[in-house]
C-alpha positions as CSV (number, residue, x, y, z in Angstrom):
1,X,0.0,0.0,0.0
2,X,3.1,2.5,1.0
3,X,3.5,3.0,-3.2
4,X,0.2,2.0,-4.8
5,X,-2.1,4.1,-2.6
6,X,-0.5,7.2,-4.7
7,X,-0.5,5.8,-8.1
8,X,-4.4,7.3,-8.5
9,X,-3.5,10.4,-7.6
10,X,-0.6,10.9,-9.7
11,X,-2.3,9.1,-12.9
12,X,-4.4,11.9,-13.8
13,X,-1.2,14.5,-14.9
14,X,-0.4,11.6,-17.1
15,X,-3.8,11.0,-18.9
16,X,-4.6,15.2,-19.3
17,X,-2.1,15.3,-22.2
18,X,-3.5,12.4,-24.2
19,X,-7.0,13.6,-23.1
20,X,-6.5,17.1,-25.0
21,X,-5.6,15.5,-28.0
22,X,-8.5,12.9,-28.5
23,X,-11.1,15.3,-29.3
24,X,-9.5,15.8,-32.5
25,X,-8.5,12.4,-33.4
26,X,-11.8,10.8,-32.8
27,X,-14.9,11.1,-33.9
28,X,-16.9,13.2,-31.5
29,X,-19.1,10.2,-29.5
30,X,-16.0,8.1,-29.3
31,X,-14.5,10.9,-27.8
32,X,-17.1,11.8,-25.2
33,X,-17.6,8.6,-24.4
34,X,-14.2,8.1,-23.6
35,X,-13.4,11.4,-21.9
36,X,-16.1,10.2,-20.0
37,X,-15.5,6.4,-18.3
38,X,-11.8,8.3,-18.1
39,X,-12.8,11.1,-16.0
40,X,-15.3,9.1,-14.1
41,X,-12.9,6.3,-13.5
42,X,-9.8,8.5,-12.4
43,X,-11.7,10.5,-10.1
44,X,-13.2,7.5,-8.3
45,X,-9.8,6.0,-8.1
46,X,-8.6,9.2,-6.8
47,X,-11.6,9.2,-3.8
48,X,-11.1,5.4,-3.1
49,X,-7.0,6.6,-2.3
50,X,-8.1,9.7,-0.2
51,X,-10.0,6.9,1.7
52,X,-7.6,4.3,2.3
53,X,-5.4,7.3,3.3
54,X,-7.4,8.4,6.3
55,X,-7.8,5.0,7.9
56,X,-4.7,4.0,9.1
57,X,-4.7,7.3,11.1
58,X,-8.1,6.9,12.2
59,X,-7.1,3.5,13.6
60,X,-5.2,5.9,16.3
61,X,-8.6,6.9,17.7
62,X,-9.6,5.0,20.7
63,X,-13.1,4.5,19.3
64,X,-11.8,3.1,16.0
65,X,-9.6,0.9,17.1
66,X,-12.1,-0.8,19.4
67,X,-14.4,-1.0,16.7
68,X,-12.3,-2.2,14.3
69,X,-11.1,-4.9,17.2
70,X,-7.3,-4.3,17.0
71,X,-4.9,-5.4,19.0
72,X,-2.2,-3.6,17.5
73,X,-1.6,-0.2,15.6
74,X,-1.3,-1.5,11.9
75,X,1.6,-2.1,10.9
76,X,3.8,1.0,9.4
77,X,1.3,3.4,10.8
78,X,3.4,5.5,12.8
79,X,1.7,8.3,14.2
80,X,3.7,11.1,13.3
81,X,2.7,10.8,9.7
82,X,-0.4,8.9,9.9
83,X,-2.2,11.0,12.3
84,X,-1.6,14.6,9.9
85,X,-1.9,12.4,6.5
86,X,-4.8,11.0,7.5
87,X,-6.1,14.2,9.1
88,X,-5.3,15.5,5.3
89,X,-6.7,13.3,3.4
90,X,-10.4,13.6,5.1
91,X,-9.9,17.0,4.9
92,X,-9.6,16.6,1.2
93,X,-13.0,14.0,1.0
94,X,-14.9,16.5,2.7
95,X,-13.8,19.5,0.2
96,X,-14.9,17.2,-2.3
97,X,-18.0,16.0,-1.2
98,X,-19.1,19.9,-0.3
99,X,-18.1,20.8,-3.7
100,X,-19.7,17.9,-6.0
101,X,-22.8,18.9,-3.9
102,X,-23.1,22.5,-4.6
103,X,-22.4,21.4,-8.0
104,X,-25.0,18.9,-8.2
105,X,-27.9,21.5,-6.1
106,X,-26.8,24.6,-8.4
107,X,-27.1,22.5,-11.9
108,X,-30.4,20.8,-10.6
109,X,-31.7,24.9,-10.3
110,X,-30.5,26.0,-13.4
111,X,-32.3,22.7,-15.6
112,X,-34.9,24.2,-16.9
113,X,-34.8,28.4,-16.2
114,X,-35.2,29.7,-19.3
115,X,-36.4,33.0,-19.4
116,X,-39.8,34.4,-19.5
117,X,-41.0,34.2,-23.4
118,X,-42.3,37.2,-24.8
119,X,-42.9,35.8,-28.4
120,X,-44.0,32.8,-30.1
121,X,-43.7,29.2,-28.2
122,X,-43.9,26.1,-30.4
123,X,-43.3,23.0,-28.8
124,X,-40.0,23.1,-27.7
125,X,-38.5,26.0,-29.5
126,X,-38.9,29.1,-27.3
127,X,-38.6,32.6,-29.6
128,X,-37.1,35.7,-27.0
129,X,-38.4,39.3,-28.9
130,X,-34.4,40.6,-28.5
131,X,-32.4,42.4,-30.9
132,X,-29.0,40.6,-29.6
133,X,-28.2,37.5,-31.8
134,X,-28.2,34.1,-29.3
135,X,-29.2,31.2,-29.1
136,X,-28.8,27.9,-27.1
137,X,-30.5,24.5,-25.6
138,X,-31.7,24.6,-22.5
139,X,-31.8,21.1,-20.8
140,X,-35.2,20.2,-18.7
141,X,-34.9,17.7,-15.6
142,X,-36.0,14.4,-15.8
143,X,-39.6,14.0,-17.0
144,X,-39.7,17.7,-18.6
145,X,-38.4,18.2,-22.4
146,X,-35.8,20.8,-22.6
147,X,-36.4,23.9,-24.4
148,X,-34.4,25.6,-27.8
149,X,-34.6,29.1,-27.3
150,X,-33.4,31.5,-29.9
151,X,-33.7,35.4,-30.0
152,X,-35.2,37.8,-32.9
153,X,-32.0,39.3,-33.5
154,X,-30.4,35.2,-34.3
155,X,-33.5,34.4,-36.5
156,X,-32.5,37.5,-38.8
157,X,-28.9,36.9,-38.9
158,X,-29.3,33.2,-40.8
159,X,-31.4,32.8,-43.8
160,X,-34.0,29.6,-43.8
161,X,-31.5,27.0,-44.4
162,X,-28.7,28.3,-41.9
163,X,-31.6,28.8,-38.9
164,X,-32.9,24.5,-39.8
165,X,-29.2,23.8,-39.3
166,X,-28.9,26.4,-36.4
167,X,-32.0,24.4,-34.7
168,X,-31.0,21.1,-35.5
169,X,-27.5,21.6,-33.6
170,X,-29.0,22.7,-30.5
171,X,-32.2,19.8,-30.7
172,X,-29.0,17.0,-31.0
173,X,-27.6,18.8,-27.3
174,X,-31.2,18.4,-25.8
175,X,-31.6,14.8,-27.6
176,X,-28.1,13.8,-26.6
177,X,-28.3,14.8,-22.9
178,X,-24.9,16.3,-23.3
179,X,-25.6,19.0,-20.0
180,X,-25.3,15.1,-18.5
181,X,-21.6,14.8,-20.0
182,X,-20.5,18.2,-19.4
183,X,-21.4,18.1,-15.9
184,X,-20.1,14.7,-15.1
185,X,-16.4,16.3,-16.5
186,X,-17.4,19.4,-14.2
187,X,-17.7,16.7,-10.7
188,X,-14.8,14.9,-11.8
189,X,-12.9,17.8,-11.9
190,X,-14.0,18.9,-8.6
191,X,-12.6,15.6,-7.4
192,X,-9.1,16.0,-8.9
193,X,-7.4,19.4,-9.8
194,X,-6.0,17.7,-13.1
195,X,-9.0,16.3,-14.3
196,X,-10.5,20.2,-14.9
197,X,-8.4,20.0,-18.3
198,X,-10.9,17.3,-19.3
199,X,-13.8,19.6,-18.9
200,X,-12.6,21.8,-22.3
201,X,-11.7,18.6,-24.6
202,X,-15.3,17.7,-23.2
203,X,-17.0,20.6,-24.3
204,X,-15.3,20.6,-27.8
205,X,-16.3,17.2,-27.8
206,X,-19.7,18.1,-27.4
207,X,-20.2,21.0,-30.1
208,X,-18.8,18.7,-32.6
209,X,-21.1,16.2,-31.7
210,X,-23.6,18.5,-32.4
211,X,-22.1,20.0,-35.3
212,X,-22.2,16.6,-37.0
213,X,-26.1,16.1,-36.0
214,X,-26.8,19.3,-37.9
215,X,-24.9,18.8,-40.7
216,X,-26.8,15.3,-41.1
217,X,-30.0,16.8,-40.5
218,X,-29.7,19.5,-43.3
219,X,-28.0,17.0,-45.6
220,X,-25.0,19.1,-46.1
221,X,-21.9,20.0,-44.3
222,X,-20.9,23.8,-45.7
223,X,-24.3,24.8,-44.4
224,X,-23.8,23.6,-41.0
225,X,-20.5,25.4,-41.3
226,X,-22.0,28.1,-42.8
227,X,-24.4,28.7,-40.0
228,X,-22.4,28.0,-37.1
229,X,-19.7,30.4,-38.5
230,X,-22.4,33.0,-39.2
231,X,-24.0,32.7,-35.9
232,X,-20.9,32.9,-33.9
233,X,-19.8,36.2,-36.0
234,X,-23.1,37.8,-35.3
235,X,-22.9,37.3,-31.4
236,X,-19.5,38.4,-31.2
237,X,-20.5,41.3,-33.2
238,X,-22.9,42.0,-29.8
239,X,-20.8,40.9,-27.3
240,X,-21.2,44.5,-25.8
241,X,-25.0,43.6,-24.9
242,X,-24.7,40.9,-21.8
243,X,-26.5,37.8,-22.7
244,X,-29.5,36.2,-21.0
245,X,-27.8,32.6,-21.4
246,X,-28.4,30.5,-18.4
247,X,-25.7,28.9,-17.1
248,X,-26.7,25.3,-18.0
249,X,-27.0,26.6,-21.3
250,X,-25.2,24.6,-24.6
251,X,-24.5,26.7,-27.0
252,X,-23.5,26.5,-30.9
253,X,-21.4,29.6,-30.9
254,X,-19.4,28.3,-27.7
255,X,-16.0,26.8,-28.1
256,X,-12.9,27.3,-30.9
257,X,-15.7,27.5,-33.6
258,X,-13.0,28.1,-36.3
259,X,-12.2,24.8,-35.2
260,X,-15.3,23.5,-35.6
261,X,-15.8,25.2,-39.1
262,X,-12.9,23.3,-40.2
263,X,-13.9,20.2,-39.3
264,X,-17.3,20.2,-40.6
265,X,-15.8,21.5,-44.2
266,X,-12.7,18.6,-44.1
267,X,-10.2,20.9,-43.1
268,X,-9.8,19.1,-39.3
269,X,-10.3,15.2,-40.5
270,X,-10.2,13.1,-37.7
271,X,-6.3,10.6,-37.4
272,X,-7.3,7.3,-36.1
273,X,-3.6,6.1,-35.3
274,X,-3.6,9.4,-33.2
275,X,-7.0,9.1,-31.9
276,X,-5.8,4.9,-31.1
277,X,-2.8,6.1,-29.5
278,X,-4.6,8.5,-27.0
279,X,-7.3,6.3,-26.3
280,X,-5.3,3.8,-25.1
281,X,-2.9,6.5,-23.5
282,X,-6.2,7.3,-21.2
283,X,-7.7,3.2,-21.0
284,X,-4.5,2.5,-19.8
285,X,-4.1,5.1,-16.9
286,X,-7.4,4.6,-15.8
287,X,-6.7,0.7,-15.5
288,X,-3.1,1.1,-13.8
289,X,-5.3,3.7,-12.1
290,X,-7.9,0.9,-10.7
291,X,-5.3,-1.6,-10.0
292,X,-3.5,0.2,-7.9
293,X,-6.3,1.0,-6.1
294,X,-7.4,-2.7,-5.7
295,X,-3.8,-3.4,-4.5
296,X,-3.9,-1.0,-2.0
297,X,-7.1,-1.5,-0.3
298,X,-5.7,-5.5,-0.8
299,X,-2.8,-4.5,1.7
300,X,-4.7,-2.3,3.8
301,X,-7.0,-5.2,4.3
302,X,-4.3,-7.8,5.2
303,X,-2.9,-5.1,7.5
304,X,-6.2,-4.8,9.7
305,X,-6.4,-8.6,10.0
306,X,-2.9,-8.7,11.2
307,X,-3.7,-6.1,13.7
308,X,-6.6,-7.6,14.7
309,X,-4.7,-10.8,15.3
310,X,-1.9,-9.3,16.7
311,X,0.6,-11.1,14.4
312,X,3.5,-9.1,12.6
């Protein structure tokens, strides 16, 4: 347990690099996907270390250690580092826990706020009576569709083909469930400080996604370029005006969109022999990851049964 226990938490600074390369290299489900079970998996690793961590200092405590039934300290538990690790690893947990909370309560709040409509509603496409071009998807909670809404001033920035592909992107976000993605990289980040570099590749990941929805709804790709690139130009162009965007908000004009241009017209064609490479870059941390994990709360195991029989 004395090296595995910290294998978890250094695994992560090895995946991040890999991680911001994939959502170029693959297409963009493969990529969320995997930027997913790697985030996930890393930072329950990372939790699962933090918690073998605080026991053999809690073992100190005079009420632990009769209810665990030792008869002995475990072994290699002195208390001048056990005691202050441990201490500092629950203080760590607890961080963690507060923070995916808050997380979890202020995201729950935001699903579903869209703002008051003052024009037309039909179905799930919301139309806001503002001059400033926006747009976005605005994810319901469980049991309640999510909402498109899109302003006046969007509507006559894109002409009729650019506005079906304009819709289309933000219907595949709500369809998708990608708020469910994006905030699954946000907890995971919360859990590790190295995992918040997943949470851009994520979002990239996302759009792109998207983007490739739209352009197969429309039936072709230069005018779901054409309309992402127009949209993004015409909010920038307004960037003055603050914009009503709720926070849970996915948007088509967020992200590197000349990035995403250039992918939709060919220019950013996806490398599998990269895209291999960094997938099993990240598959492999996250097993060494969960190995080392099962090995150390393996030894910690043995340790409390030798303590408990007193053996050495």
């Amino acid at each position: 347990m004395i090296y595995a226990v910290w294998i978890p938490l250094l695994m992560p600074f090895l995946a991040v690099p890999a991680a911001r390369r994939l959502a170029d290299a693959l297409t963009p489900v493969r990529a969320v996907l995997l930027l997913t079970v790697t985030g996930v998996g890393l930072a329950l690793c990372g939790l699962i270390t933090l918690v073998l961590l605080v026991v053999p200092g809690a073992t100190r405590l005079s009420v632990v250690h009769a209810l665990a039934e030792l008869v002995r300290p475990l072994a290699g538990a002195a208390p001048a580092a056990a005691v202050p690790l441990s201490a500092g690893a629950l203080a760590l947990l607890l961080t963690c826990a507060v923070a995916v909370t808050r997380a979890a309560r202020r995201h729950w709040r935001e699903l579903g706020a869209a703002p008051p409509s003052d024009g037309p509603v039909d179905g799930e496409l919301t139309v806001l009576r503002d001059s400033r071009p926006d747009a976005y998807a605005l994810p319901g909670r469980p049991g309640t569709p999510g909402r498109i809404v899109v302003t006046t001033g969007m509507l006559r920035a894109l002409g009729p083909a650019e506005r079906e592909a304009l819709l289309a992107h933000e219907r595949a976000h709500l369809v998708g469930r990608h708020h469910l993605f994006a905030a699954v990289a946000e907890a995971a980040a919360l859990c590790h400080p190295a995992l918040r570099a997943l949470c851009a590749p994520m979002r990239y990941a996302l759009e792109r996604w998207a983007d490739e929805a739209a352009a197969s709804a429309v039936g072709d790709r230069r005018i779901a370029a054409r309309a992402i690139g127009r949209a993004a130009l015409a909010t920038r162009a307004a960037a003055s005006a603050p914009s009503p965007r709720p926070p849970a908000a996915l948007a088509a004009v967020a992200g590197p969109v000349p990035r995403r241009v250039a992918a939709l017209l060919g220019h950013g064609s996806v490398r599998p022999r990269t895209g291999r490479a960094a997938a099993a870059v990240l598959l492999v941390c996250v097993a060494v990851s969960g190995a080392a994990a099962l090995d150390a709360t393996s030894d910690l195991h043995s340790g409390i049964e030798a303590a408990q029989s007193g053996h050495r």
